[in-house]
C-alpha positions as protocol buffer text, in pm:
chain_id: "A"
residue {
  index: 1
  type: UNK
  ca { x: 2594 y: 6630 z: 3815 }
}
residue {
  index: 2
  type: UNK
  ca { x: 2599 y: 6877 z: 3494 }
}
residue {
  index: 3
  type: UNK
  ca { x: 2361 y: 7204 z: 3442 }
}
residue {
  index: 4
  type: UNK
  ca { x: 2328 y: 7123 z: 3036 }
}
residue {
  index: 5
  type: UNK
  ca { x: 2243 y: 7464 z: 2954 }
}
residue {
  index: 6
  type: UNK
  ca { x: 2057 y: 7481 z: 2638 }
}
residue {
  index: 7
  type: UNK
  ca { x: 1926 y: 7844 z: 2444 }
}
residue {
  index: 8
  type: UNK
  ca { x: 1692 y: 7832 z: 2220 }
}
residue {
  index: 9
  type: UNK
  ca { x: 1506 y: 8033 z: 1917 }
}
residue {
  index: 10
  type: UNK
  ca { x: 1204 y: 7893 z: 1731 }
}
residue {
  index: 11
  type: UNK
  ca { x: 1393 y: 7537 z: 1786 }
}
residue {
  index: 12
  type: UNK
  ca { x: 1000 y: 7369 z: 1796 }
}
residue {
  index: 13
  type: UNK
  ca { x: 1183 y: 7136 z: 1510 }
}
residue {
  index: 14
  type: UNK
  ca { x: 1472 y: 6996 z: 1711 }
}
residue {
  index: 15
  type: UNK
  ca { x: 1438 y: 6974 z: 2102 }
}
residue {
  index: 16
  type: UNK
  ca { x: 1292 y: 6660 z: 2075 }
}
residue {
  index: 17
  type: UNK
  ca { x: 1582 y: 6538 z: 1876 }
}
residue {
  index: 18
  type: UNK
  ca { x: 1801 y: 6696 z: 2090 }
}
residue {
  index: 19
  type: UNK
  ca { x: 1671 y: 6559 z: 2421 }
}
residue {
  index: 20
  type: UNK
  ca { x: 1631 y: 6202 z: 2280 }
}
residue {
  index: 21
  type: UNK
  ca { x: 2029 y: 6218 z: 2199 }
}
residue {
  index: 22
  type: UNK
  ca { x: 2109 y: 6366 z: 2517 }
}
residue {
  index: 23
  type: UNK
  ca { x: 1938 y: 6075 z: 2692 }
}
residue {
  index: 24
  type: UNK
  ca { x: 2088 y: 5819 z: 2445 }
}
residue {
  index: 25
  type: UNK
  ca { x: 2447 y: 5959 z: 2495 }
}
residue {
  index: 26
  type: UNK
  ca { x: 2451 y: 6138 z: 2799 }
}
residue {
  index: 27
  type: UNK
  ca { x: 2475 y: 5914 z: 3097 }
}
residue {
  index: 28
  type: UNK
  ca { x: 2588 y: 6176 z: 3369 }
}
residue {
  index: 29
  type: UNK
  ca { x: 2327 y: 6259 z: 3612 }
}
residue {
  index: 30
  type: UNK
  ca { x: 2216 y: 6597 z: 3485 }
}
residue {
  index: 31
  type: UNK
  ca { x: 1999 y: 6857 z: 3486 }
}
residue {
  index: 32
  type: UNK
  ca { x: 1863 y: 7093 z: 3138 }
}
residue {
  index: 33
  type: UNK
  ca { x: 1785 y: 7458 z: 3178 }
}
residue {
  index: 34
  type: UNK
  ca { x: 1653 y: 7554 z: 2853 }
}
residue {
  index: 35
  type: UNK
  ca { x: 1653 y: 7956 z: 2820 }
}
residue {
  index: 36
  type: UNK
  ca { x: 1425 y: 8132 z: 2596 }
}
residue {
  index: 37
  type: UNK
  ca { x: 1343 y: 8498 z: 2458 }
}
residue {
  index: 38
  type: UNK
  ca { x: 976 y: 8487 z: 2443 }
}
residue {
  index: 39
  type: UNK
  ca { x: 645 y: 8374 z: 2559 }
}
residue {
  index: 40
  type: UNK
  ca { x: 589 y: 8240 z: 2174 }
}
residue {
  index: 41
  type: UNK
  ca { x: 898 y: 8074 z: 2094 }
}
residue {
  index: 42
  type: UNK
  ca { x: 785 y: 7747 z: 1903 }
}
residue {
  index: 43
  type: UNK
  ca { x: 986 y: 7566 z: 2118 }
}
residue {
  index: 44
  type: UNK
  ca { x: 790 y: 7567 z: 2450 }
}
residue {
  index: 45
  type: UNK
  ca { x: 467 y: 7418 z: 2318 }
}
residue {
  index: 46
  type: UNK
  ca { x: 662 y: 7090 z: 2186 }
}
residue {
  index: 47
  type: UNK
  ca { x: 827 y: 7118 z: 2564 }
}
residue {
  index: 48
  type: UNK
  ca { x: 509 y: 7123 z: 2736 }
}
residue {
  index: 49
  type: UNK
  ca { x: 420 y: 6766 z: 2578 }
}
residue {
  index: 50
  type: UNK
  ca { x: 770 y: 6632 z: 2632 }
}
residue {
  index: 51
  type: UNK
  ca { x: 881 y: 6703 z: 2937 }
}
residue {
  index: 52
  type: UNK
  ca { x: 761 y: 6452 z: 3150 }
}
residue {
  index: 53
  type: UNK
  ca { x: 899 y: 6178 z: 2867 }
}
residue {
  index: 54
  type: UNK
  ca { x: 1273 y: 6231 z: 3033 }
}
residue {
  index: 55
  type: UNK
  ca { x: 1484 y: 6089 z: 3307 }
}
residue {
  index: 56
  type: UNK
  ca { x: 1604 y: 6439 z: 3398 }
}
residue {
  index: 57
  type: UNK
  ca { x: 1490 y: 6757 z: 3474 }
}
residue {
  index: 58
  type: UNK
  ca { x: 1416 y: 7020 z: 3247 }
}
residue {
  index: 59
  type: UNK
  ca { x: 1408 y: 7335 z: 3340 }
}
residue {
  index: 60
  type: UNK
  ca { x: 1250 y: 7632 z: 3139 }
}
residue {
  index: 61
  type: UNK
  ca { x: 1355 y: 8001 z: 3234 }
}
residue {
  index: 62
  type: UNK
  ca { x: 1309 y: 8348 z: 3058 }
}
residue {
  index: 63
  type: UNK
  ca { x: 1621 y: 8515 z: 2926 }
}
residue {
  index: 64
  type: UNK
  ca { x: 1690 y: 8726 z: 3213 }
}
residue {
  index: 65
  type: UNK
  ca { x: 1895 y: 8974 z: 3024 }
}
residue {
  index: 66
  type: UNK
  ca { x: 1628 y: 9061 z: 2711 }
}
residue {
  index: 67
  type: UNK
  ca { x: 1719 y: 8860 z: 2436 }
}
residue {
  index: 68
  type: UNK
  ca { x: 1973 y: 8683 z: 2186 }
}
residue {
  index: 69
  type: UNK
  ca { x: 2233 y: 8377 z: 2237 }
}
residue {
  index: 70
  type: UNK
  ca { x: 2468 y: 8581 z: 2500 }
}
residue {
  index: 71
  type: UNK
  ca { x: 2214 y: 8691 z: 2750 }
}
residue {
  index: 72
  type: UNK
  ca { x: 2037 y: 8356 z: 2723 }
}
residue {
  index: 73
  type: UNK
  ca { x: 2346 y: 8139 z: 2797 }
}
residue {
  index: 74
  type: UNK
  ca { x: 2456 y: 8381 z: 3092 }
}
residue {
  index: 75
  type: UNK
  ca { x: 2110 y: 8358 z: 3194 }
}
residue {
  index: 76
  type: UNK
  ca { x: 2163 y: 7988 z: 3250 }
}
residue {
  index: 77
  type: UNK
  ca { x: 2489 y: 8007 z: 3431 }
}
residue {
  index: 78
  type: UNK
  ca { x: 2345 y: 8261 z: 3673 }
}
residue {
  index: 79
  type: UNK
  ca { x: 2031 y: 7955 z: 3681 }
}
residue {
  index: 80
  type: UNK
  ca { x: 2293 y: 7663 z: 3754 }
}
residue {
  index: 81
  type: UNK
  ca { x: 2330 y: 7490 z: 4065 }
}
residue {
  index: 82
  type: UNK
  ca { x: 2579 y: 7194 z: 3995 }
}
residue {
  index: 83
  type: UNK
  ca { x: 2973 y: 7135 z: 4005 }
}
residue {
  index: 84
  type: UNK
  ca { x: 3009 y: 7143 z: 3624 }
}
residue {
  index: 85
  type: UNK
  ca { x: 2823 y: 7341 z: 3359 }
}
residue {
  index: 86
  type: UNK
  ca { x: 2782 y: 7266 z: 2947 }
}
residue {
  index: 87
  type: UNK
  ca { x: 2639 y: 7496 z: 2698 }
}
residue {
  index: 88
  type: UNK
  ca { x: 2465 y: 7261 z: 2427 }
}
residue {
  index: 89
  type: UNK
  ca { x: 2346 y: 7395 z: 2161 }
}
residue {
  index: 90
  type: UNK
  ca { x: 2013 y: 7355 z: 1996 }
}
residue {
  index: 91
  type: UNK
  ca { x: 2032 y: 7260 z: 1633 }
}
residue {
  index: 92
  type: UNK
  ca { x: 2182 y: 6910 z: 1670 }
}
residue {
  index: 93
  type: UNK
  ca { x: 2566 y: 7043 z: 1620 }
}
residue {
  index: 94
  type: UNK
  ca { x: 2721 y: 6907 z: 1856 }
}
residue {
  index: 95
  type: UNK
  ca { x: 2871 y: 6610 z: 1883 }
}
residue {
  index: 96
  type: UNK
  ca { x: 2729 y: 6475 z: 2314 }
}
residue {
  index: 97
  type: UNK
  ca { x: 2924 y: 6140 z: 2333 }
}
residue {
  index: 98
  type: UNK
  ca { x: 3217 y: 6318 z: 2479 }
}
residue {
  index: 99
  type: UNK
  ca { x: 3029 y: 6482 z: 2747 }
}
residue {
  index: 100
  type: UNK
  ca { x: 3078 y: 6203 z: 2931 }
}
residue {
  index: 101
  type: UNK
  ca { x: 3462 y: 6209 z: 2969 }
}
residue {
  index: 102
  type: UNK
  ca { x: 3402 y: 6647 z: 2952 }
}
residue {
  index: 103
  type: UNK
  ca { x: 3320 y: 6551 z: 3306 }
}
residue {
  index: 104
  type: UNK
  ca { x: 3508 y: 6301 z: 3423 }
}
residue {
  index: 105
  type: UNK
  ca { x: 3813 y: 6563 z: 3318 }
}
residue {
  index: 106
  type: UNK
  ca { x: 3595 y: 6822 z: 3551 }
}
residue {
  index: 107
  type: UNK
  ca { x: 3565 y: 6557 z: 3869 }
}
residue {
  index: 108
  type: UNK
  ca { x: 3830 y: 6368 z: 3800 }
}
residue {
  index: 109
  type: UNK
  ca { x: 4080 y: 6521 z: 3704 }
}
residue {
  index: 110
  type: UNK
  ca { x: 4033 y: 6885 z: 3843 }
}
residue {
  index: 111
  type: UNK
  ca { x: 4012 y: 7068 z: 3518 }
}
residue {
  index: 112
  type: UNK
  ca { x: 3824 y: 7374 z: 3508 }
}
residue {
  index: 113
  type: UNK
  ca { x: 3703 y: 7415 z: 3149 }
}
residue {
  index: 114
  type: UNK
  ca { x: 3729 y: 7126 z: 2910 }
}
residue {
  index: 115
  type: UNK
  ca { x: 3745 y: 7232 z: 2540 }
}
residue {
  index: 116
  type: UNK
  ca { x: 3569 y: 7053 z: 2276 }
}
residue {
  index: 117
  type: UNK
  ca { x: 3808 y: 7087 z: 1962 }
}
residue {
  index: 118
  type: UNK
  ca { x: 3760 y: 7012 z: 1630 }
}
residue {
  index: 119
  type: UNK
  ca { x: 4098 y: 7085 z: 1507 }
}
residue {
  index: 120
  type: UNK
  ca { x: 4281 y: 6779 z: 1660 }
}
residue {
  index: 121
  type: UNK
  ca { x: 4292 y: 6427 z: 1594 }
}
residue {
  index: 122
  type: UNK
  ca { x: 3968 y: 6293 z: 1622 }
}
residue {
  index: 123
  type: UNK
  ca { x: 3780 y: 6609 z: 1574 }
}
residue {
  index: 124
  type: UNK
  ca { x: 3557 y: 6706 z: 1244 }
}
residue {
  index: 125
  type: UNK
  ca { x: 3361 y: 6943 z: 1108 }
}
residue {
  index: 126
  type: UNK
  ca { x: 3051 y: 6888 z: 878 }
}
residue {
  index: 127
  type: UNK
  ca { x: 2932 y: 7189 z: 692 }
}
residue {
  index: 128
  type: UNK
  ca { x: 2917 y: 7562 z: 778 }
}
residue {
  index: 129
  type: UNK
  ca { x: 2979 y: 7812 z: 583 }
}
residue {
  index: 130
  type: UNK
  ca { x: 3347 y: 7852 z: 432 }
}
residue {
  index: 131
  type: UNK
  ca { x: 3424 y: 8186 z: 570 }
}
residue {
  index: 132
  type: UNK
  ca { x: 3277 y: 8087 z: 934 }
}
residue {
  index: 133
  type: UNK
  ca { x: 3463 y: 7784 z: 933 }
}
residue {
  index: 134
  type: UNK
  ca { x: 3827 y: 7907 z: 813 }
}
residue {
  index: 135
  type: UNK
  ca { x: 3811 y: 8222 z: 1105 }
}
residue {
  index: 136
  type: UNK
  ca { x: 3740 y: 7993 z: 1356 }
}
residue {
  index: 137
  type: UNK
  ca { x: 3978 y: 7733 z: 1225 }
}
residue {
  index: 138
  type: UNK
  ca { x: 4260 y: 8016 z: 1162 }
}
residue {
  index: 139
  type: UNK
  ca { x: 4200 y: 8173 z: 1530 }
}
residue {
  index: 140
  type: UNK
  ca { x: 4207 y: 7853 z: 1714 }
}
residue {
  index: 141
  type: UNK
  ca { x: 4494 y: 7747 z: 1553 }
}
residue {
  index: 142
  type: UNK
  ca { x: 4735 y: 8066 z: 1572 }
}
residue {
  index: 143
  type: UNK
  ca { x: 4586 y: 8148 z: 1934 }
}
residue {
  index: 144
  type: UNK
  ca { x: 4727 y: 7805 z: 2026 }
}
residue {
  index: 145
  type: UNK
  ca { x: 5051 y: 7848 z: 1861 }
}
residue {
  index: 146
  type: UNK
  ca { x: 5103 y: 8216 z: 1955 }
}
residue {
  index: 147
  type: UNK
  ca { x: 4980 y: 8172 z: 2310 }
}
residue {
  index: 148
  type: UNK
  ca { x: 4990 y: 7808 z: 2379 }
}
residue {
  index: 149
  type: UNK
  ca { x: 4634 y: 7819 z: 2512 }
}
residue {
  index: 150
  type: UNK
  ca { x: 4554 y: 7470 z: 2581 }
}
residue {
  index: 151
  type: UNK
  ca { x: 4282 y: 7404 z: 2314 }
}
residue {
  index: 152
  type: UNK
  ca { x: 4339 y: 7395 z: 1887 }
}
residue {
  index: 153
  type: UNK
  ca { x: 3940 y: 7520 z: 1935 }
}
residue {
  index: 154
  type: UNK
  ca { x: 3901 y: 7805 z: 2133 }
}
residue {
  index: 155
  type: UNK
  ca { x: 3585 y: 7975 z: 1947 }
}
residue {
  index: 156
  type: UNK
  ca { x: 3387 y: 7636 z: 1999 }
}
residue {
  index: 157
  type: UNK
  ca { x: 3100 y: 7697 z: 2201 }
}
residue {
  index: 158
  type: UNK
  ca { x: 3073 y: 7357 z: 2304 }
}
residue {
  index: 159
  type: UNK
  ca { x: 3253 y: 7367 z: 2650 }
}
residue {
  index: 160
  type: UNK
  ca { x: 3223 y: 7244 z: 3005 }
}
residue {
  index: 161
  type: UNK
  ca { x: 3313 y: 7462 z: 3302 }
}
residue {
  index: 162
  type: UNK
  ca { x: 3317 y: 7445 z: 3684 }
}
residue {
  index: 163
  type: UNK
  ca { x: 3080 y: 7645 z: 3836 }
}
residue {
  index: 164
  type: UNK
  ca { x: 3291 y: 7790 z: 4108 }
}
residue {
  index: 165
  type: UNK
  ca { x: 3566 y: 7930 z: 3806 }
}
residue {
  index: 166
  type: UNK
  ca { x: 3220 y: 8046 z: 3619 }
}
residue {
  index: 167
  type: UNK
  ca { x: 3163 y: 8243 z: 3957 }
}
residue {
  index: 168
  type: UNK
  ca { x: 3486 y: 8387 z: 3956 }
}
residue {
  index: 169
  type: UNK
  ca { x: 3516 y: 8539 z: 3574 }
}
residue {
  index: 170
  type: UNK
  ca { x: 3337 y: 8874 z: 3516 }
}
residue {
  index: 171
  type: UNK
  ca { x: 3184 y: 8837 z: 3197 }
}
residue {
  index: 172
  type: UNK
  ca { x: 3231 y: 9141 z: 2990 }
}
residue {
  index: 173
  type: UNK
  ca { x: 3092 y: 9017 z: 2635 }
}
residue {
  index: 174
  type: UNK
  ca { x: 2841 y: 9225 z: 2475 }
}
residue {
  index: 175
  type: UNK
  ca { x: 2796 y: 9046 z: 2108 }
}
residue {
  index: 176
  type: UNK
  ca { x: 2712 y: 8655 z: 2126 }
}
residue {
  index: 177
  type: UNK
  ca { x: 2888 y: 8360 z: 2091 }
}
residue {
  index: 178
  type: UNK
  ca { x: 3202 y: 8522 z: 2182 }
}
residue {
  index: 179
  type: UNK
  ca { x: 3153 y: 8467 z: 2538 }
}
residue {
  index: 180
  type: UNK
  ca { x: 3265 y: 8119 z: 2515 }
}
residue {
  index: 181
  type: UNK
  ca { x: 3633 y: 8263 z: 2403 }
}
residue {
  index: 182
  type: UNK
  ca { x: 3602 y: 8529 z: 2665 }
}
residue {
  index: 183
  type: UNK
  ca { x: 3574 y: 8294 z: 2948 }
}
residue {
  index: 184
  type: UNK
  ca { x: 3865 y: 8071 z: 2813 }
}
residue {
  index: 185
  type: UNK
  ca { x: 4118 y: 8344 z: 2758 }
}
residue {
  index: 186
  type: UNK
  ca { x: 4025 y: 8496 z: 3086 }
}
residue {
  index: 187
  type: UNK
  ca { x: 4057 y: 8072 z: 3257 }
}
residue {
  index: 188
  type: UNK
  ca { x: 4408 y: 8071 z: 3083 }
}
residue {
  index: 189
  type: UNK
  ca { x: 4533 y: 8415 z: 3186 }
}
residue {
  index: 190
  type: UNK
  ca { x: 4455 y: 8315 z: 3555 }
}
residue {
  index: 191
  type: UNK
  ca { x: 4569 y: 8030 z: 3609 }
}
residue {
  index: 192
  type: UNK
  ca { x: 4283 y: 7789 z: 3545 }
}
residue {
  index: 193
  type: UNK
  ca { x: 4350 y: 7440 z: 3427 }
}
residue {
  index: 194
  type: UNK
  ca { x: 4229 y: 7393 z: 3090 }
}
residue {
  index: 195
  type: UNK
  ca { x: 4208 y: 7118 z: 2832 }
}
residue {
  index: 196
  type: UNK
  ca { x: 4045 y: 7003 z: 2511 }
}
residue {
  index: 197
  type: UNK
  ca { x: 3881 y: 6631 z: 2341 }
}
residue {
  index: 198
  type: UNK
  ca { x: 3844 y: 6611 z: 2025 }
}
residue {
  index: 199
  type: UNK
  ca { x: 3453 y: 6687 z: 1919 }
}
residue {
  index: 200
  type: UNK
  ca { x: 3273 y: 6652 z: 1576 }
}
residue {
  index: 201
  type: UNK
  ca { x: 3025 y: 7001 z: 1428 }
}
residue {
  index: 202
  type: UNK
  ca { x: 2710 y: 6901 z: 1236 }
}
residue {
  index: 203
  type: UNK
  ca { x: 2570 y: 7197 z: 1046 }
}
residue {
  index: 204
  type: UNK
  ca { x: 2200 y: 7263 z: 1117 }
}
residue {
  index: 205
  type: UNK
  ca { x: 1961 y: 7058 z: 905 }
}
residue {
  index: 206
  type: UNK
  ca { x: 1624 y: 7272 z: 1073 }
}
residue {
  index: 207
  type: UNK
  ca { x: 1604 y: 7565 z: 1125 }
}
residue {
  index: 208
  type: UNK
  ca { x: 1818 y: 7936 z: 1049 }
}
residue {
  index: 209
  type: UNK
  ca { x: 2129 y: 7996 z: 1212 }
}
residue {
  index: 210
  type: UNK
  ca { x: 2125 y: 8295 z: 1448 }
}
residue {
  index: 211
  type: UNK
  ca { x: 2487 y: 8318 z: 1401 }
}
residue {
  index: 212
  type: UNK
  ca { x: 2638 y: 8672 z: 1303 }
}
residue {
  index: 213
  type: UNK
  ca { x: 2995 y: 8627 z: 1197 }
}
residue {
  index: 214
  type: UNK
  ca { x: 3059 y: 9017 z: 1116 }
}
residue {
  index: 215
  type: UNK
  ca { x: 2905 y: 9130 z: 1340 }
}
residue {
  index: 216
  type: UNK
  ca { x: 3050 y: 8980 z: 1619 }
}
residue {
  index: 217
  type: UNK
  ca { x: 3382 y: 8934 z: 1448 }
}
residue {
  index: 218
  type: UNK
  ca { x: 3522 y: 9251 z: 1644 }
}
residue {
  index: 219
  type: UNK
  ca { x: 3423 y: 9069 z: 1916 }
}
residue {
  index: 220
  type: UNK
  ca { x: 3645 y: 8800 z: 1918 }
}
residue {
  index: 221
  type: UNK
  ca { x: 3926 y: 9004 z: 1740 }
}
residue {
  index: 222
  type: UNK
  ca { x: 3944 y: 9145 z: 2084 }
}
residue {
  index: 223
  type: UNK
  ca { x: 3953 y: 8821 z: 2284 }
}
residue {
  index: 224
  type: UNK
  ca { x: 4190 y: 8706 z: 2043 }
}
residue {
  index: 225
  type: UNK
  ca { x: 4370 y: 9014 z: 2109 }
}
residue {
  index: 226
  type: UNK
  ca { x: 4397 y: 9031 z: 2472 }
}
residue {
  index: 227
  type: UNK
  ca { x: 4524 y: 8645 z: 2512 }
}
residue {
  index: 228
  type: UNK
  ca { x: 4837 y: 8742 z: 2263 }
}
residue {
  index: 229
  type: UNK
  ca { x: 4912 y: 9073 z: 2494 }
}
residue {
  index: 230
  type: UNK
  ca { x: 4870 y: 8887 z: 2827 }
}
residue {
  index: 231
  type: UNK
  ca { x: 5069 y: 8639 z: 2699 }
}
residue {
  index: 232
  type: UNK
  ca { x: 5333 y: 8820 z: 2530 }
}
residue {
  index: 233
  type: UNK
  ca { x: 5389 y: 9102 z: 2764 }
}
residue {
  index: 234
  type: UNK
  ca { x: 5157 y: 9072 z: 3051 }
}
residue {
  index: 235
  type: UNK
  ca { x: 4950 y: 9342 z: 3009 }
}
C-alpha cells in the first residue's frame, strides 16, 4: 500500500483534478495525506464535498512544522503508516501512470527510493521556466556523471521511498524542495538501492508556483556538493 503524500497551497482549483487522475491511473491500494498550512486554505472546502467521492482514504493534517512545501511534506512522512511513500504534487505536474511500477520496484524488487527522471529515454518536460529547467537539467545530469548516482533526475520531487529508509535518514533541509535531493544523496552515500523510470513534468495551468529557485538554490548547491565529496574522497 502507498502513503501518496500530497501538500498543498490555495490548490481549491486542482485537487479534484488531481484525485480524479490518481484514481484513473493509480491502481495500488493507497492511502492520501493531504498537508496544509492553514485553517483557510481554499483547498479544504472543495475537500470537504469530495471526499467521500473516492475509493481511498484521504487524509487531511495540519503542517506540523508551521508552514511552506518542506515542513508540509515532512509533516506527511512523520503521518505515514505504509511500506512505500510518494510525494505528489498538487498542480497536475506530474506524470502518475508510473506509480504503478514506482512500486512494484519498492515490493518487488527491493529498491528503496525509485527516481522519477525526466532526463532519460522516455522522460519529458512541458514548460517551466528556462532557468528552472536548465539547473535542474545541468545538476541531474553532472551529479550522475560525476557521482554515478543512480538517477539522470535527482532534483525531481516526484519520488517513492520505503518508509523504513525514510526512518533512518535525518533530514537536515531547511529551504523547500531540496529535501527530495537531500534524502537521495544521503540513500546513495549509505548504501541504499536506488533507481529511476522515466516520468513526464506538466507546468501548472492553475494556480502560482510556490517555487523559489534562488532562494533555495544554495540549498541544493550543497546537496550537490556533499554527493561529489562523499563520492570523490569520502568525506
Amino acid at each position: 500500500m502507498i502513503d501518496i503524500i500530497i501538500p498543498v497551497f490555495n490548490e481549491g482549483k486542482n485537487i479534484g483534478r488531481l484525485l480524479d487522475n490518481i484514481t484513473e491511473q493509480i491502481k495500488t491500494e493507497k492511502k492520501i495525506i493531504i498537508v496544509f498550512d492553514f485553517d483557510e486554505d481554499d483547498t479544504l472546502p472543495v475537500l470537504q464535498k469530495l471526499k467521500d467521492n473516492y475509493p481511498f482514504k484521504l487524509q487531511m493534517e495540519k503542517n506540523m512544522f508551521g508552514t511552506g512545501a518542506l515542513n508540509a511534506i515532512v509533516t506527511g512522512f512523520r503521518k505515514s503508516t505504509n511500506d512505500a511513500v510518494l510525494v505528489v504534487m498538487a498542480d497536475l505536474s506530474d506524470s502518475l501512470q508510473i506509480v504503478d511500477d514506482m512500486y512494484k520496484k519498492i515490493i518487488d524488487e527491493d529498491y528503496d527510493l525509485v527516481c522519477g527522471s525526466r532526463y532519460i529515454r522516455g522522460g519529458k518536460q512541458y514548460g517551466g521556466p528556462f532557468l528552472k529547467v536548465l539547473f535542474s537539467r545541468t545538476a541531474g545530469l553532472t551529479l550522475y556523471w560525476l557521482t554515478r548516482v543512480p538517477t539522470h533526475d535527482i532534483t525531481n520531487s516526484f519520488k517513492m521511498y520505503r518508509k523504513a529508509m525514510l526512518d533512518a535518514i535525518k533530514i537536515e533541509s531547511n529551504g523547500g524542495f531540496e529535501i527530495g535531493m537531500e534524502i537521495a544523496v544521503k540513500a546513495y552515500i549509505n548504501g541504499y538501492k536506488l533507481t529511476e523510470l522515466p516520468s513526464q513534468w506538466y507546468d501548472r495551468e492553475e494556480g502560482k508556483s510556490n517555487f523559489k529557485m534562488w532562494k533555495w538554490m544554495p540549498n541544493y548547491l550543497h546537496w550537490y556538493w556533499l554527493c561529489v565529496r562523499r563520492t570523490w574522497f569520502g568525506s
